[in-house]
C-alpha positions as CSV (number, residue, x, y, z in Angstrom):
1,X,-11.0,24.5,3.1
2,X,-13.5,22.7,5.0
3,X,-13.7,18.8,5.0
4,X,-16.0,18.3,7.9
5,X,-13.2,17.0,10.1
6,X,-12.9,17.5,13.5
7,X,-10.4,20.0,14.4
8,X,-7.8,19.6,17.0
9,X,-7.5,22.0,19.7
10,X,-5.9,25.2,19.4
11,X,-2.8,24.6,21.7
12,X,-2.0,21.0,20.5
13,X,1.1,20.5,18.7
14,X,-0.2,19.4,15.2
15,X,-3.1,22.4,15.2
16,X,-1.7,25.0,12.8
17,X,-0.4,22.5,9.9
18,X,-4.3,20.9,10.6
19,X,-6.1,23.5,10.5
20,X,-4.5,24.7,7.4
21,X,-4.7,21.9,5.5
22,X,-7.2,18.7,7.4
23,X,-7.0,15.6,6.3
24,X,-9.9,14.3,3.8
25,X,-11.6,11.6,6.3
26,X,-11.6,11.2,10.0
27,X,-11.1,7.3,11.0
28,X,-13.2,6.7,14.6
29,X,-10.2,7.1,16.8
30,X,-10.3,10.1,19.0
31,X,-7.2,12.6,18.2
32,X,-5.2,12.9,21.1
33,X,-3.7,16.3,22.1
34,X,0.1,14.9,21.9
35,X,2.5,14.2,19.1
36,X,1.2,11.0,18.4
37,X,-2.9,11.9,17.8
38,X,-4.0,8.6,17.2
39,X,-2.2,5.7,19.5
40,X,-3.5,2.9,17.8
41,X,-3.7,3.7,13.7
42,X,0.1,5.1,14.6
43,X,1.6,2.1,16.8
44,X,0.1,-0.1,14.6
45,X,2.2,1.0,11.6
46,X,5.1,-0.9,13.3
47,X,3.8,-4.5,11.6
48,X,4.9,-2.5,8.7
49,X,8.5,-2.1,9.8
50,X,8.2,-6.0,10.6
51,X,7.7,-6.7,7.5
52,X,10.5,-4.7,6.1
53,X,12.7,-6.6,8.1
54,X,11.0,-9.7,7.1
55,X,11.0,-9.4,3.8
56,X,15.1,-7.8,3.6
57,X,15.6,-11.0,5.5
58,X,14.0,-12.6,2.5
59,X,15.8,-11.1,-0.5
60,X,19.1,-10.3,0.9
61,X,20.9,-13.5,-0.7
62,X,18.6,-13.3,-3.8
63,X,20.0,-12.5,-7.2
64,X,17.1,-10.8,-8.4
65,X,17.7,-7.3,-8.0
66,X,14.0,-6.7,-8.8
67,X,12.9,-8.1,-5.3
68,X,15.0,-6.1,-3.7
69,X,13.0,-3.5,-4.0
70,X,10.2,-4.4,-2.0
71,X,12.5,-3.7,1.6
72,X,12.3,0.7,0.8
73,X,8.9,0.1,-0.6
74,X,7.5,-1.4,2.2
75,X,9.4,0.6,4.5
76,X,8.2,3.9,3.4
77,X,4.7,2.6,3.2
78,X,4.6,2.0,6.9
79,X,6.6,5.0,8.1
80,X,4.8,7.5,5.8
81,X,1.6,5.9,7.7
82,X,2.8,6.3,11.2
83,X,3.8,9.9,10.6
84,X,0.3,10.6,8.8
85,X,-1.5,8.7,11.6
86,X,0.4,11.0,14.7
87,X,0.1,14.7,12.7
88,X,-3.7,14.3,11.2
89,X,-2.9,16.6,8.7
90,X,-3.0,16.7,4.9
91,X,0.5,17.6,3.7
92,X,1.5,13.7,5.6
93,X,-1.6,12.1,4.7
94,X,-0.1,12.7,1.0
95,X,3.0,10.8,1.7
96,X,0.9,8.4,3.1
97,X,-1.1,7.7,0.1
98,X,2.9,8.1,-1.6
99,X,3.6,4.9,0.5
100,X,0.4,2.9,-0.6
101,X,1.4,3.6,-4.4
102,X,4.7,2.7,-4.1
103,X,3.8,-0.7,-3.2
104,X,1.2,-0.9,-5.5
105,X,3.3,0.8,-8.5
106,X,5.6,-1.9,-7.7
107,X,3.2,-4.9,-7.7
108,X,1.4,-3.3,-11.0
109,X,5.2,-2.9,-13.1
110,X,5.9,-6.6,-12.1
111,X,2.4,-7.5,-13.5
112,X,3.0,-5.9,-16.5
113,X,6.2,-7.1,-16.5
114,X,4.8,-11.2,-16.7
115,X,2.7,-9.5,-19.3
116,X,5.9,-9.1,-21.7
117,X,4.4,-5.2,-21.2
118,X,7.6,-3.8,-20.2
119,X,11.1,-5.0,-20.8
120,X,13.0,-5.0,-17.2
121,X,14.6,-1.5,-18.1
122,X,11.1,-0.5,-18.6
123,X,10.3,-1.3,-14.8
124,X,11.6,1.6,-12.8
125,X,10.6,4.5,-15.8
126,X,6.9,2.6,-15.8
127,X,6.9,2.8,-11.4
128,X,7.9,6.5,-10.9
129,X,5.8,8.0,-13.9
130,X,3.2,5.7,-11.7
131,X,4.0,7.4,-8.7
132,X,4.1,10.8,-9.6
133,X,0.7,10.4,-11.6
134,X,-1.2,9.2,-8.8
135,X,1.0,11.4,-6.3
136,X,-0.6,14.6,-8.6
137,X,-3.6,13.0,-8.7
138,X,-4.1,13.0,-5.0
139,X,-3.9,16.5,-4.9
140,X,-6.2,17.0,-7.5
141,X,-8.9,14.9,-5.6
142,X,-8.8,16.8,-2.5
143,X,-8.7,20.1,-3.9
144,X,-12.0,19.0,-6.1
145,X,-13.5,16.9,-2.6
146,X,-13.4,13.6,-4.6
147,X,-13.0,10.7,-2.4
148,X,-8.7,9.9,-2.7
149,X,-8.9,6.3,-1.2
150,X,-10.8,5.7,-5.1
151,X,-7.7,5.9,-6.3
152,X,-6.3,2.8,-4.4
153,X,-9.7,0.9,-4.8
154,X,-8.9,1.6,-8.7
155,X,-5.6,0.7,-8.4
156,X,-6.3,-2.7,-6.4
157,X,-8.9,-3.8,-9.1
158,X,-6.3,-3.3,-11.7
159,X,-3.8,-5.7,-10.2
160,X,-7.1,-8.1,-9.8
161,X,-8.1,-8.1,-13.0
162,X,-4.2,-8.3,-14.2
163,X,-3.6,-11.3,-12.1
164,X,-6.6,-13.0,-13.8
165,X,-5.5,-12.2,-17.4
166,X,-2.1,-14.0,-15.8
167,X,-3.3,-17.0,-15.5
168,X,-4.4,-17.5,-19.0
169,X,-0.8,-16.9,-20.0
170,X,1.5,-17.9,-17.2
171,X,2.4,-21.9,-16.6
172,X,2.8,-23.6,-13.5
173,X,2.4,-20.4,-11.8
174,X,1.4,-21.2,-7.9
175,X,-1.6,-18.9,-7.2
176,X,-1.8,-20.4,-3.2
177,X,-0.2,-17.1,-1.4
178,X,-2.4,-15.1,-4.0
179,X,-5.4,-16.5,-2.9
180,X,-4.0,-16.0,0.9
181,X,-3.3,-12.3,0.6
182,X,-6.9,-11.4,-0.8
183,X,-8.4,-13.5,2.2
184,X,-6.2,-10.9,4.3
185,X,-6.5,-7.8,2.3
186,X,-10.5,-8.5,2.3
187,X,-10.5,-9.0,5.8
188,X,-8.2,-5.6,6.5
189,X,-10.8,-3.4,4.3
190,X,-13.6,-4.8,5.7
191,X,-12.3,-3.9,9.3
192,X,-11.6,-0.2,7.7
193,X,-15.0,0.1,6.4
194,X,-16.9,-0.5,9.6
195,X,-14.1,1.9,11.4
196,X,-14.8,4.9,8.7
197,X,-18.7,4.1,8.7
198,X,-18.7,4.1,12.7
199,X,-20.4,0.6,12.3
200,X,-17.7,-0.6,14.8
201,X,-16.5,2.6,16.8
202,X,-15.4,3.1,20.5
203,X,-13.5,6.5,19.5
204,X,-11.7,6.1,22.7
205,X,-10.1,2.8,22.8
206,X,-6.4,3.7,22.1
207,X,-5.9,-0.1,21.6
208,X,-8.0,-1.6,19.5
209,X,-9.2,0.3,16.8
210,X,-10.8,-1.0,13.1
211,X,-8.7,1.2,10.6
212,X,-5.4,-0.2,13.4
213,X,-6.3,-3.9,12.7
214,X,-6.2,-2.8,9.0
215,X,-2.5,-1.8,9.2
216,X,-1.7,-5.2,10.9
217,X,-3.9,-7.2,8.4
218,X,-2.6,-5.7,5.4
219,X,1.1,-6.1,6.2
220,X,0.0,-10.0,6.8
221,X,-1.5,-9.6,3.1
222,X,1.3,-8.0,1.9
223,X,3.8,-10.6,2.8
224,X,1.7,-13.1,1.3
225,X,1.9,-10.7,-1.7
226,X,5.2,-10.8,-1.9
227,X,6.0,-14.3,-1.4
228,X,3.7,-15.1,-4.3
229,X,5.8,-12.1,-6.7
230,X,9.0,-13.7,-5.3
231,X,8.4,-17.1,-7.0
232,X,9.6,-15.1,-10.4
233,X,12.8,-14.7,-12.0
234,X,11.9,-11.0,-13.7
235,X,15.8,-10.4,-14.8
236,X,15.6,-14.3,-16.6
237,X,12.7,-12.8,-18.5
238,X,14.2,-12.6,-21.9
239,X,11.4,-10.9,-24.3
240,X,8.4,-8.7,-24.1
241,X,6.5,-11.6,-24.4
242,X,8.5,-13.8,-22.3
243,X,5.7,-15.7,-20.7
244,X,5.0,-17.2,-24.0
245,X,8.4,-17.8,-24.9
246,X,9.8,-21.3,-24.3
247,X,13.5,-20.4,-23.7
248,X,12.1,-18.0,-21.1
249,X,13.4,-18.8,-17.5
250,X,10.8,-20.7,-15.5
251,X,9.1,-19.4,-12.5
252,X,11.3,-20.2,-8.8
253,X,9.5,-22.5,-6.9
């Protein structure tokens, strides 16, 4: 299998696993012939593991057990990433995609949960068959040569379009750290996009790199994410439909 990807040299440590299986895309950083191929999309995975902190900082006195699960989520997302980023290799760019629906799965079961879609023992049954559609799906798209990062742009619309159906039905719901994480998530991909296009591209800058700023964008975006998702009490949701529902518990402000 071919993907038109530069190939590491022959006696660097990730060559066999690479050549055997390359990752789908090449981001503009040079690959390095060390363990850690790309200094800056790797390093830069550690705003990730600041926000795991962060956010477990966050949730540790709450009662919803819900919330709780964004500290592993998060976690996995950047450490899956930093891994993927230092092999350049397709069997850890899969966990890495893993780690990008695992927070997503998560933020799409809590929509659907506001929805009155899925009662709260629905959640987790909803998040892995989530997971391990997309996680098969992945595969699928590389093996066929169909772009995989689709499947996040599909999944990101989803919890767009979700969040606007929201606000029809939701009351008194503050949208501010919403609105702040797009800001930052549209700011991270657009830094991406002119990496991957080689609009903005100095291959060997080990610092500053596009699809690096990216990783430290989006983990900004995230937090904002989750402090938005955090002003809900999912476990005082008492029916499917429980945003309609008067005895419902209100939102935490």
């Amino acid at each position: 299998m071919n993907y038109n990807v530069p190939m590491l040299e022959p006696h660097c440590p990730w060559y066999n696993i690479s050549k055997m299986a390359p990752p789908n895309v090449k981001w503009c950083e040079a690959s390095m012939c060390s363990i850690i191929t790309e200094p800056a999309n790797t390093w830069s995975n550690l705003a990730y593991l600041i926000l795991t902190i962060w956010v477990w900082r966050q949730t540790k006195n709450m009662e919803d057990k819900t919330l709780k699960s964004f500290v592993p989520a998060f976690f996995l997302m950047g450490l899956f990433s930093f891994v993927y980023h230092a092999s350049y290799n397709f069997f850890t760019q899969w966990f890495d995609f893993l780690g990008m629906f695992l927070m997503i799965g998560l933020f799409a079961a809590l929509n659907l949960r506001r929805m009155g879609k899925l009662k709260q023992t629905g959640i987790w049954p909803f998040y892995f068959a989530f997971n391990a559609l997309f996680g098969a799906l992945t595969i699928i798209f590389y093996l066929t040569y169909v772009p995989i990062q689709s499947i996040v742009l599909i999944q990101a619309l989803f919890l767009i379009f979700s969040e606007l159906r929201l606000r029809s039905l939701e009351k008194g719901t503050n949208y501010k750290y919403f609105y702040i994480s797009i800001v930052f998530i549209a700011s991270a991909a657009t830094f991406s996009v002119l990496d991957v296009t080689r609009t903005m591209c100095d291959p060997h800058n080990h610092f500053f790199q596009g699809h690096a700023t990216w990783h430290l964008l989006s983990a900004i975006s995230v937090a904002f994410a989750f402090k938005f998702y955090s002003q809900f009490n999912y476990e005082g949701m008492t029916n499917e439909n429980s945003l309609t529902d008067p005895n419902s518990s209100p939102p935490i402000t």
